[in-house]
N, C-alpha and C positions, 0 to 999 in steps of 0.2 A: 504494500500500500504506500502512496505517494505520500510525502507529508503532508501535503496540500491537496485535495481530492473533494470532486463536489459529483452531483450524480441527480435521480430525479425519485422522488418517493413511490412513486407507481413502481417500481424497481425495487427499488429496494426497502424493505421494513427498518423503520428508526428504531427500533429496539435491537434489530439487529446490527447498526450500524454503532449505538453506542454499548455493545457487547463489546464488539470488535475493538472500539476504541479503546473501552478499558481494560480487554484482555493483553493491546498493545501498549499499557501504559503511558498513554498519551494525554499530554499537556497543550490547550490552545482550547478555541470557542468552533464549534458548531451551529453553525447559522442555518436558520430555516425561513422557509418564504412558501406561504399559498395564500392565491389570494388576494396580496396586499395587503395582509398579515404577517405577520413576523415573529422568529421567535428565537430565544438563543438558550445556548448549551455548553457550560462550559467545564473544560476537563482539566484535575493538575495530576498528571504520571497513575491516571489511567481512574481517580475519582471525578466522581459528578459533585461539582462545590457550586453552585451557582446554574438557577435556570430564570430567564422570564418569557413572557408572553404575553401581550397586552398589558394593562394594570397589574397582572400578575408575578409572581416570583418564586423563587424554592421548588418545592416537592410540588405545590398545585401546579405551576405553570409547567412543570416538567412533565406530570400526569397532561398536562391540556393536550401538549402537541405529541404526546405519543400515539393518540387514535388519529392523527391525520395521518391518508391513505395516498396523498397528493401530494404537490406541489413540488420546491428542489431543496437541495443542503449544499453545504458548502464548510469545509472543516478549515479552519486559519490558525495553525500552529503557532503564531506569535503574539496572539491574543491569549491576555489575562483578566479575571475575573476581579473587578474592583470591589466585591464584598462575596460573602461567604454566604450563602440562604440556606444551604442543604448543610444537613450533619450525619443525615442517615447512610450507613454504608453502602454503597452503589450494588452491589450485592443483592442487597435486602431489597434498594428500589427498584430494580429491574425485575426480582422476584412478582414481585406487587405489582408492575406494568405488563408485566404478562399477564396475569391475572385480569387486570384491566381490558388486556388485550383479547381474551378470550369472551367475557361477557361481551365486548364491544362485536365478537363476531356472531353472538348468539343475537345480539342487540337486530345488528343490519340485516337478520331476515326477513326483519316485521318492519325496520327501520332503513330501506337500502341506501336511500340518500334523502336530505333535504326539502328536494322538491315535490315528495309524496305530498300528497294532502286527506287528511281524515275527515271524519265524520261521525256525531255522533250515532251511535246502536241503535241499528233500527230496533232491534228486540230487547226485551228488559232483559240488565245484567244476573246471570244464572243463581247469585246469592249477594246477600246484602256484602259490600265491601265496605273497606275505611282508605280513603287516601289520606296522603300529607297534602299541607297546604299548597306546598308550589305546584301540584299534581290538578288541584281546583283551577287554582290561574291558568295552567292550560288548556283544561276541561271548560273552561268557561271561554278561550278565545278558539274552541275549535267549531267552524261553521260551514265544513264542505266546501268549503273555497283557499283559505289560506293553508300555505303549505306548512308543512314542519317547519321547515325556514326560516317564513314570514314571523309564525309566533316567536321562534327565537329570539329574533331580532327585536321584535315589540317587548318582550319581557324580558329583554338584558342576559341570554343563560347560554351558556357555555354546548356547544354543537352535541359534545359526549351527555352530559345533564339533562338536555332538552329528549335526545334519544332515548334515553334510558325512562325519561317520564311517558312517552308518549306508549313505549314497549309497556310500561306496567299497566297503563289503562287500557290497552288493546287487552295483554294479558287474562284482564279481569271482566272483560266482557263490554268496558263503557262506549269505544270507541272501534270503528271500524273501516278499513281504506274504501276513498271515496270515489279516487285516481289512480288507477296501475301505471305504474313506469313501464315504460318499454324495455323489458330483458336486454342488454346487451351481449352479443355472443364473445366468451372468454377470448383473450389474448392464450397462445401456447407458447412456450419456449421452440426456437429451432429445437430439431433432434441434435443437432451436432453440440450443444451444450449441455446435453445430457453425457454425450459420447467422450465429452471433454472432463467434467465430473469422474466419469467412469477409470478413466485416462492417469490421471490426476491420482485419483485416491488408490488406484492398481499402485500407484510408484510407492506408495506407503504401505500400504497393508496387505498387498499382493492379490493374487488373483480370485481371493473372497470379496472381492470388491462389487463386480457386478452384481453379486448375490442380496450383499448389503445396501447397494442401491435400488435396485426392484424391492426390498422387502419396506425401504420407507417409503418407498413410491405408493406400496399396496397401503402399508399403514397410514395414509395422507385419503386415501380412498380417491385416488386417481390412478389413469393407467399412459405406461412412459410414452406413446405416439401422441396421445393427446395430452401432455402435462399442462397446468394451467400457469402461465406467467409471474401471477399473482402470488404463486404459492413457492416462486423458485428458492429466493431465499430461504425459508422454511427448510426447504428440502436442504438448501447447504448447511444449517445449522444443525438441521440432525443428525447429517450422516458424519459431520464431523468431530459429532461423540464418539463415532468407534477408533477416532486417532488417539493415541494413548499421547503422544510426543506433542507436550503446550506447545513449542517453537513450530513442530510441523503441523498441529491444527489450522495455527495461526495463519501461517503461509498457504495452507488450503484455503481457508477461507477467506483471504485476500485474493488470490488467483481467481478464484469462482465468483466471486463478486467485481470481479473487473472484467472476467468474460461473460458476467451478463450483461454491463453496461455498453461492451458493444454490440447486445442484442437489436 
């Protein structure tokens, strides 16, 4: 990996870029931009000591921009952090961001993007519920017209918060899609960086390799001609558990992540 390195988030997963960071022990700011929003990241010899984003800083803003799916990064090794917001061991927050990360994808099947729009239940909700307050705020500007989006933005709430409200009142029966999005059909990796993958982790752990690439392929519940784009990093992240050698993880999953970006 280049000191200096930027790349585009539909590529590559930010959880997975600031793995990489801190397993390389690296020092400098990680810039983010979707949008015309912005957000920074900054690392000293491989911790997370400082993030913000909008009005935000520390552990929140670092949680904000880990569910964006978009936009670019851009990593500046000679930038330092002029205060300290984060204490918790990078470790632990990345633990917790995965975590995040996971809900967030149970989130986007009810939730896929922004510009859905709800409506309230044509049929009464199947048992009496209790929401929280912010939960009403939404429930009260939802009118079949305005998207996910739109309420966001009129009630001040964070893209990952507004999601996760909207999913519990679907959940419970209050609320129901008013507007389908039009499916987009998946991006797939070329095969050749699969083959390259294969290539790559053969030089390390030999000819178990192929083996151990099909079996996260199946475990990802995709199959290798049609891989989905989406999920490529994923796929580098797992299989390069089975490298015992930190140095030669490392350098796998730098390779692999510089031969997706010339996907």
């Amino acid at each position: 990996m280049a000191e200096t390195f930027s790349g585009d988030l539909t590529l590559f997963k930010l959880i997975d870029i600031l793995r990489l960071l801190s397993q390389g022990k690296k020092s400098g700011q990680l810039r983010l931009e979707r949008g015309g929003v912005g957000g920074e990241i900054y690392f000293e010899t491989g911790d997370i000591v400082h993030a913000t984003c909008r009005a935000e800083k520390g552990e929140e803003a670092l949680f904000s921009v880990l569910t964006w799916m978009e936009g670019s990064f851009r990593f500046l090794p000679e930038r330092r952090a002029d205060e300290h917001s984060i204490e918790t061991e990078t470790s632990v927050l990345l633990d917790a961001g995965m975590r995040r990360i996971d809900e967030w994808d149970q989130i986007k099947e009810i939730v896929p993007s922004p510009d859905i729009i709800f409506r309230l239940s044509s049929s009464r909700a199947p048992r009496e519920v209790t929401i929280k307050q912010n939960e009403w705020r939404v429930l009260s500007e939802i009118d079949g017209k305005k998207s996910v989006g739109d309420i966001s933005e009129d009630l001040g709430l964070r893209d990952y918060d507004a999601a996760r409200m909207f999913y519990a009142l679907f959940e419970v029966g209050l609320i129901e899609v008013a507007a389908e999005l039009k499916l987009r059909s998946k991006k797939t990796v070329d095969p050749g960086f699969l083959d390259f993958l294969e290539q790559r982790l053969t030089q390390i752990i030999g000819p178990v390799a192929s083996v151990v690439l099909d079996e996260e392929i199946r475990v990802l519940g995709e199959e290798r001609k049609q891989f989905p784009l989406d999920k490529a990093s994923l796929l580098v992240d797992k299989i390069s558990h089975d490298i015992d050698d930190d140095g030669q993880r490392l350098e796998f999953q730098k390779n692999a992540l510089a031969a997706l970006r010339r996907i």
